[in-house]
VMD Tcl script that builds the backbone (N, CA, C; Angstrom):
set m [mol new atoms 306]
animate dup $m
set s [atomselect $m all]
$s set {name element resname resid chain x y z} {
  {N N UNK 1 A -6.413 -8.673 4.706}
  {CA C UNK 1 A -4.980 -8.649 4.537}
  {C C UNK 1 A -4.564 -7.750 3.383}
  {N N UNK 2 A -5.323 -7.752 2.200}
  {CA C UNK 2 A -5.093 -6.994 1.194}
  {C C UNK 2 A -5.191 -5.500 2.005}
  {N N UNK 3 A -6.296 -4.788 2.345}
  {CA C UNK 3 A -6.433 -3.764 3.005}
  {C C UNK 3 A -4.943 -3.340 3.624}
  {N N UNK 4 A -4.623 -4.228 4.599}
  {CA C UNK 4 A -3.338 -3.944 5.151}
  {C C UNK 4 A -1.987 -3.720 4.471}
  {N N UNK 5 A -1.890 -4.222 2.791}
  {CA C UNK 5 A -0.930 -3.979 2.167}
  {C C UNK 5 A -0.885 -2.900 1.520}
  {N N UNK 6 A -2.048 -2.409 1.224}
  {CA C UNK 6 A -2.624 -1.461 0.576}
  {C C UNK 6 A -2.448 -0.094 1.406}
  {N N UNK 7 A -2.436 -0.240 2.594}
  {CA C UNK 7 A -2.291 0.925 3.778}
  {C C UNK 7 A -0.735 0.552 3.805}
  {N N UNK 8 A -0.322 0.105 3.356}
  {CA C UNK 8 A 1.312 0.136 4.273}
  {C C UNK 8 A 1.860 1.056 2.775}
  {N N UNK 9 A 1.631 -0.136 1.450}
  {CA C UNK 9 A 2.693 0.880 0.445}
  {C C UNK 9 A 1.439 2.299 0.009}
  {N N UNK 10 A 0.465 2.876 0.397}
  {CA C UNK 10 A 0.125 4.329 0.112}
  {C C UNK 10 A 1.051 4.894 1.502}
  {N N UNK 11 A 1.158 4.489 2.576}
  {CA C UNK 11 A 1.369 5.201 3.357}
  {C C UNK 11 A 3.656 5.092 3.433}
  {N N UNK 12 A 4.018 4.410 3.190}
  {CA C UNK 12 A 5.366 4.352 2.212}
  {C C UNK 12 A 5.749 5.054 0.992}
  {N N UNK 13 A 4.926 5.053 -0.121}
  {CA C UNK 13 A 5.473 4.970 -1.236}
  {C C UNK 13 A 6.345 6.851 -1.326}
  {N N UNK 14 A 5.187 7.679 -0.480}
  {CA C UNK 14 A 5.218 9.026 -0.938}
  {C C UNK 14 A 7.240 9.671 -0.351}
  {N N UNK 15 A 7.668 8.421 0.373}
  {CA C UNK 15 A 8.669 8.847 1.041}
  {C C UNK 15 A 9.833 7.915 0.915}
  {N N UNK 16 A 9.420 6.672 -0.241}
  {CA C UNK 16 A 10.182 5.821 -0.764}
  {C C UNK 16 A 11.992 6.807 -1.343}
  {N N UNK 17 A 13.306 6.136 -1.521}
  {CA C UNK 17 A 14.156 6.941 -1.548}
  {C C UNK 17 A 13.988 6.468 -3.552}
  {N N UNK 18 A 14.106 5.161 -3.612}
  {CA C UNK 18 A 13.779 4.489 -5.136}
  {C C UNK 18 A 12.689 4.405 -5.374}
  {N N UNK 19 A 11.753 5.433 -6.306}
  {CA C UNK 19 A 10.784 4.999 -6.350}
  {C C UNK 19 A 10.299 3.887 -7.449}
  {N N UNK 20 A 8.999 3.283 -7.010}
  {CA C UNK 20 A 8.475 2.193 -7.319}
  {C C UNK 20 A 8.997 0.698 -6.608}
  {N N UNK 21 A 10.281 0.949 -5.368}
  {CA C UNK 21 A 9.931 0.190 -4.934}
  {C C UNK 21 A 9.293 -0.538 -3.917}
  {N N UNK 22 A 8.508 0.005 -3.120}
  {CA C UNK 22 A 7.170 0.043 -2.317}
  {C C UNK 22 A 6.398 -0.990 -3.228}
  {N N UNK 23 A 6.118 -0.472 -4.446}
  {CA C UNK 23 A 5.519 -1.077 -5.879}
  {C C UNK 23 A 5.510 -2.478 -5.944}
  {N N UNK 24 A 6.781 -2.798 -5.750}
  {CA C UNK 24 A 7.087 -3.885 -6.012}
  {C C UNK 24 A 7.118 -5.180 -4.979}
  {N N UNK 25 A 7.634 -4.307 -3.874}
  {CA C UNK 25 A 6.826 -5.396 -2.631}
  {C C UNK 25 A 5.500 -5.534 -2.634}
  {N N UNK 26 A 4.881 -4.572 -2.872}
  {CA C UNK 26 A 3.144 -5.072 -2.790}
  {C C UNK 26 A 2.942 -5.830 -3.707}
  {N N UNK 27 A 3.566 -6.010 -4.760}
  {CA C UNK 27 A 3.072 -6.942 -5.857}
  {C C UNK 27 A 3.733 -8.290 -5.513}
  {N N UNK 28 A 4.770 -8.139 -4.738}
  {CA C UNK 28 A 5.148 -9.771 -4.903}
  {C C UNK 28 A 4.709 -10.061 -3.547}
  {N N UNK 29 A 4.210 -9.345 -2.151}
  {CA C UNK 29 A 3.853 -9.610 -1.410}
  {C C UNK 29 A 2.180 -10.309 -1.178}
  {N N UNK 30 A 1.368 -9.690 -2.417}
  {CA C UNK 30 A -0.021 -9.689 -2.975}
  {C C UNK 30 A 0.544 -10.956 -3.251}
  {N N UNK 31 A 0.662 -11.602 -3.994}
  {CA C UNK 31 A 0.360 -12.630 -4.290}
  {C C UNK 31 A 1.059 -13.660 -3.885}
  {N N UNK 32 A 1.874 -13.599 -2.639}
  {CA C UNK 32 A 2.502 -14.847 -1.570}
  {C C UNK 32 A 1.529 -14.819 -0.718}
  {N N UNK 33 A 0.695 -13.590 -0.345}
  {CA C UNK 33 A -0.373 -14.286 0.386}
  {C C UNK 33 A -1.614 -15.025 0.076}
  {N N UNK 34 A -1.518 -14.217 -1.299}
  {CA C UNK 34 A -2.618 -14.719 -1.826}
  {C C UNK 34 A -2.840 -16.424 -1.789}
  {N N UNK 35 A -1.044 -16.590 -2.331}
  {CA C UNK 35 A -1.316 -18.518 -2.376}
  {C C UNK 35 A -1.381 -18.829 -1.274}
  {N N UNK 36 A -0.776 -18.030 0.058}
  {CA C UNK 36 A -0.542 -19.139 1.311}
  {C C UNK 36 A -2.274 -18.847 1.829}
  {N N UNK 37 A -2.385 -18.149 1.321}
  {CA C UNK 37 A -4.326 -18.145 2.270}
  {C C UNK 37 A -5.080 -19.079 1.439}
  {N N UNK 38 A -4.801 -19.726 0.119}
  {CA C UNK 38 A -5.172 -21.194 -0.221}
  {C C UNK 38 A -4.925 -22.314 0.922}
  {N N UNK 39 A -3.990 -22.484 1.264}
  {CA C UNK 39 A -3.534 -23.179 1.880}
  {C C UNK 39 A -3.941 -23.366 3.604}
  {N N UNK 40 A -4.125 -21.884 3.737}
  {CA C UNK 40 A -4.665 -21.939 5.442}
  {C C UNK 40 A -4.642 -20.317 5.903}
  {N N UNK 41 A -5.285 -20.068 6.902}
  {CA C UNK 41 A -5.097 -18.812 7.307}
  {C C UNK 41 A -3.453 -18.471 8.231}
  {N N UNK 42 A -3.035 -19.655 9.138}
  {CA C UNK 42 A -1.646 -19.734 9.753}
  {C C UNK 42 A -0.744 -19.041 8.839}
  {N N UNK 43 A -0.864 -19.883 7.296}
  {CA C UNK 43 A 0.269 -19.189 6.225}
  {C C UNK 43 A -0.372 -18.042 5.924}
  {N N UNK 44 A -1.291 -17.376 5.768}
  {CA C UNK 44 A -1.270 -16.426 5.017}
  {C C UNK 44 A -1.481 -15.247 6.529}
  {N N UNK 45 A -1.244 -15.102 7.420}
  {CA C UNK 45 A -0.953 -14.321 8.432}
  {C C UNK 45 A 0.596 -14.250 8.455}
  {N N UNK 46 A 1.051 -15.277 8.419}
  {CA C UNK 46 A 2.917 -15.530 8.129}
  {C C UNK 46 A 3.267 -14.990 7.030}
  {N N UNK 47 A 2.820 -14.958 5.998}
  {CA C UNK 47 A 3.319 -14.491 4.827}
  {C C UNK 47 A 2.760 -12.720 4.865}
  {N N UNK 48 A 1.827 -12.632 5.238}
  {CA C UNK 48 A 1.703 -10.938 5.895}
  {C C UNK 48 A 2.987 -10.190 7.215}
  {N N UNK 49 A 3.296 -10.683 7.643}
  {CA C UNK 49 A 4.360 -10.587 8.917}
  {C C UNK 49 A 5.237 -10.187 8.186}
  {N N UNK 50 A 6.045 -11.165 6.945}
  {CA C UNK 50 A 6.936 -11.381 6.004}
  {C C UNK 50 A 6.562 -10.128 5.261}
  {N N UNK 51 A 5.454 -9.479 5.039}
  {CA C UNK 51 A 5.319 -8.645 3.998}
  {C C UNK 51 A 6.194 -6.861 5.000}
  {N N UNK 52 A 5.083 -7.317 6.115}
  {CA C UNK 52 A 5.294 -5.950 7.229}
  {C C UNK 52 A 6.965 -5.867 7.227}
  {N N UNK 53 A 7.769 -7.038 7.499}
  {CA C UNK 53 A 8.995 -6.943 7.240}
  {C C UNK 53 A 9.600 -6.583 5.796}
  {N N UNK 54 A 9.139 -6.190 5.088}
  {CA C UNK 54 A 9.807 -5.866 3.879}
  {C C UNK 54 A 9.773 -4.565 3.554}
  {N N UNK 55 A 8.542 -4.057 4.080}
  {CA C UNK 55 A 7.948 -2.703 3.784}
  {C C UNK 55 A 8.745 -1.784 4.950}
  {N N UNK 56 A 9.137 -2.457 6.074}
  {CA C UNK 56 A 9.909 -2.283 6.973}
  {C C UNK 56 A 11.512 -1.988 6.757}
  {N N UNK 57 A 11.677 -2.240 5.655}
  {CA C UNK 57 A 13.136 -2.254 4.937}
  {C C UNK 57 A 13.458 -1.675 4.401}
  {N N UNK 58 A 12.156 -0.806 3.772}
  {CA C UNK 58 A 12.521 -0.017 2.554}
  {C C UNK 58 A 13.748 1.293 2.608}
  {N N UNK 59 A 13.936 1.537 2.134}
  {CA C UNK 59 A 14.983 2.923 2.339}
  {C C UNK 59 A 13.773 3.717 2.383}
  {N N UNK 60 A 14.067 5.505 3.238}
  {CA C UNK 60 A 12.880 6.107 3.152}
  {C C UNK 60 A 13.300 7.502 3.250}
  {N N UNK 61 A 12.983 8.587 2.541}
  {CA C UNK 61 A 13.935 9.594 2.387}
  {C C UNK 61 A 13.482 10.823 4.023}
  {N N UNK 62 A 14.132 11.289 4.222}
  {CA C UNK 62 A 14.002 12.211 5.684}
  {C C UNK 62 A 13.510 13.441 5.168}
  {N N UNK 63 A 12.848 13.763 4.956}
  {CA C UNK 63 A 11.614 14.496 4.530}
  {C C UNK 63 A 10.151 14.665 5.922}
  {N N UNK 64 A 10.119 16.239 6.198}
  {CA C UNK 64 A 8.930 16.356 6.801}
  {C C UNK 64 A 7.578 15.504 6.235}
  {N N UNK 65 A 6.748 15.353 7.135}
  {CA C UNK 65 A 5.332 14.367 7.080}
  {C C UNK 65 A 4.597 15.316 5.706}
  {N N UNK 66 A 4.305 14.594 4.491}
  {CA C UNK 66 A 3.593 15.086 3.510}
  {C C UNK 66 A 1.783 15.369 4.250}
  {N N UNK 67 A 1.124 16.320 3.780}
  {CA C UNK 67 A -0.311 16.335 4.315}
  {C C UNK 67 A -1.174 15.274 3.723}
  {N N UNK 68 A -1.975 14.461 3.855}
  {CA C UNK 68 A -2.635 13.430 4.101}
  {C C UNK 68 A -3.756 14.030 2.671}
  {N N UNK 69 A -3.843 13.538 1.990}
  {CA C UNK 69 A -5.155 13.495 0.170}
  {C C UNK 69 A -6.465 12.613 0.783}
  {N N UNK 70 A -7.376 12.547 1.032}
  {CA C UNK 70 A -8.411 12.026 1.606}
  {C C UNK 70 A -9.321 11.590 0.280}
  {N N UNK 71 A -9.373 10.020 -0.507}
  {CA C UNK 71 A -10.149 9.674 -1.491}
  {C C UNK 71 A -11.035 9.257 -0.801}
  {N N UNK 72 A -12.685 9.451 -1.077}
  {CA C UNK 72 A -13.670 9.109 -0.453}
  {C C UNK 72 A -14.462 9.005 -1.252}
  {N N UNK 73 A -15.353 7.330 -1.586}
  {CA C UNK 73 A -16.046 6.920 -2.691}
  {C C UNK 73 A -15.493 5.697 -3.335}
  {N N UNK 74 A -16.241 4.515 -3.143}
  {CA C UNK 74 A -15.908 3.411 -3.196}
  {C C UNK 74 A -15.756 3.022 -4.915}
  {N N UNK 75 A -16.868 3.893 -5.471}
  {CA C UNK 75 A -17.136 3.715 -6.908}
  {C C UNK 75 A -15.620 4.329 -7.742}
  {N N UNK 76 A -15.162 5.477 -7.069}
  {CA C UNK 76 A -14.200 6.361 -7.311}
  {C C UNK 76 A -12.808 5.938 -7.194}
  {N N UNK 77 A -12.987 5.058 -5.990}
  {CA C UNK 77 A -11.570 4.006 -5.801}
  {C C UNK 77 A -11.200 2.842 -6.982}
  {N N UNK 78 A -12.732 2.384 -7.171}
  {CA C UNK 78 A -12.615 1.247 -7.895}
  {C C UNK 78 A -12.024 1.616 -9.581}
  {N N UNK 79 A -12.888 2.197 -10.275}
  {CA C UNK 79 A -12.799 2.752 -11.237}
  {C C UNK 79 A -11.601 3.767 -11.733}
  {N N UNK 80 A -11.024 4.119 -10.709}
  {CA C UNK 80 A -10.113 5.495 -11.273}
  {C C UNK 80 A -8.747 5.141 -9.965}
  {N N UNK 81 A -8.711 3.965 -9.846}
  {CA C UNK 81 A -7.300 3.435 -8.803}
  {C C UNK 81 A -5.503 3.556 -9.607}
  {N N UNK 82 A -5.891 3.504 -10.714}
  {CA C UNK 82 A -4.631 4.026 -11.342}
  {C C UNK 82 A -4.202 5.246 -11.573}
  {N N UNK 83 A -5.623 5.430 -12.002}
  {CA C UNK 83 A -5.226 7.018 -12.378}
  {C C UNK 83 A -4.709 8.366 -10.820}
  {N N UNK 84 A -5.538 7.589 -9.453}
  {CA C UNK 84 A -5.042 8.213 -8.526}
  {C C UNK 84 A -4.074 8.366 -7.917}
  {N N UNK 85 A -3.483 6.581 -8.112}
  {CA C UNK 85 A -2.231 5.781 -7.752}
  {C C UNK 85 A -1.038 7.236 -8.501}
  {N N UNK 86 A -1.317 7.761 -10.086}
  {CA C UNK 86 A -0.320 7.969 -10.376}
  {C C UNK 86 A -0.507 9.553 -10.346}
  {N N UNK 87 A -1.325 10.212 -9.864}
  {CA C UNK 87 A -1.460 11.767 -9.931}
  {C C UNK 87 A -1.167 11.904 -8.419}
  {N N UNK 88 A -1.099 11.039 -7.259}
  {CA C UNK 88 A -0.972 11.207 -6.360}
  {C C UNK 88 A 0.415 12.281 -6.103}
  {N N UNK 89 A 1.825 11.717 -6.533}
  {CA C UNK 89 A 2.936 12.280 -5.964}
  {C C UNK 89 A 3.240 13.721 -6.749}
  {N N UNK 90 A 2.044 14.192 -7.711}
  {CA C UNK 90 A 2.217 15.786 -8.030}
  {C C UNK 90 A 1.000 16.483 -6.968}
  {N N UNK 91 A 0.588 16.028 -5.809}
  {CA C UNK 91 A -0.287 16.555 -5.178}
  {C C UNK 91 A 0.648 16.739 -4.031}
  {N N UNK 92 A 1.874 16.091 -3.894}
  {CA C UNK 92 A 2.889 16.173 -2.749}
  {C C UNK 92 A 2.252 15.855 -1.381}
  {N N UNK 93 A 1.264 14.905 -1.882}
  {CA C UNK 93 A 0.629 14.983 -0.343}
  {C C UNK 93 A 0.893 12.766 -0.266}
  {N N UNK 94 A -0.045 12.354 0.665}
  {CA C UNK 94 A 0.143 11.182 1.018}
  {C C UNK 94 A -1.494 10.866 0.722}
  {N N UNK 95 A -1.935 9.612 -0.143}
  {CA C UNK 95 A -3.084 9.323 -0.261}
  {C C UNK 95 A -3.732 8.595 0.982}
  {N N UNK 96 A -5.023 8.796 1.227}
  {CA C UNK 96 A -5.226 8.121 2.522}
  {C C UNK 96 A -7.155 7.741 2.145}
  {N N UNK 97 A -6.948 6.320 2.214}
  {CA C UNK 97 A -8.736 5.932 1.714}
  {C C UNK 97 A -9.189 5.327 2.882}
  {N N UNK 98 A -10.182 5.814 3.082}
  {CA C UNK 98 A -11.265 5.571 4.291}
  {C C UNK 98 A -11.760 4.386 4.184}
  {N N UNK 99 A -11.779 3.969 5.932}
  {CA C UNK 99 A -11.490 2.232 6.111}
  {C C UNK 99 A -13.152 1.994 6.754}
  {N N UNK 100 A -13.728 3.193 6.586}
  {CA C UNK 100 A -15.326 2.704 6.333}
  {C C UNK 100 A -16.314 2.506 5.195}
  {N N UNK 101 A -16.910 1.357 5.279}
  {CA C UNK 101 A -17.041 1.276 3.509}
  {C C UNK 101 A -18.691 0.476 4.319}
  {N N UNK 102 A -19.689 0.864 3.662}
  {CA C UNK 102 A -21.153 0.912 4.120}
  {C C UNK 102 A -21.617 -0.857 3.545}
}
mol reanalyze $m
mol bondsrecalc $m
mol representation Tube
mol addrep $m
């Protein structure tokens, strides 16, 4: 589920109209699922639905498709996720991390 939030605001944020707020649904969306998947998997699939609907809301500026930044390297994700998070939107492109992981 995290994966899936994680693919929705990289693949949002670059075309957000306010930015940071993509930002901010993932953060308050991260951690409503987080509690409802204490609770059961029912809630925390519901509280993902709830998320898809928010990210779904965002304002989004009409702008041609940015070209796709390809991070590859699990060590590279882990370690340096901020620093990519924030050099990303002077690359004018859209970050995109590979959903095969060994």
């Amino acid at each position: 589920m995290v994966d899936a939030l994680e693919t929705m605001v990289r693949r949002i944020r670059p075309y957000e109209t306010t930015p940071g707020t993509a930002d901010r649904v993932f953060q308050f969306h991260l951690e409503r699922i987080a509690d409802s998947l204490l609770q059961n998997t029912k809630q925390g699939l519901k509280a993902l639905h709830e998320a898809v609907e928010d990210f779904n809301g965002i304002s989004l500026r009409n702008i041609p498709r940015k070209p796709r930044v390809g991070i590859v390297g699990e060590i590279l994700m882990n370690y340096h996720r901020e620093r990519i998070d924030s050099s990303s939107p002077t690359w004018n492109g859209m970050e995109w991390k590979s959903s095969f992981q060994a």
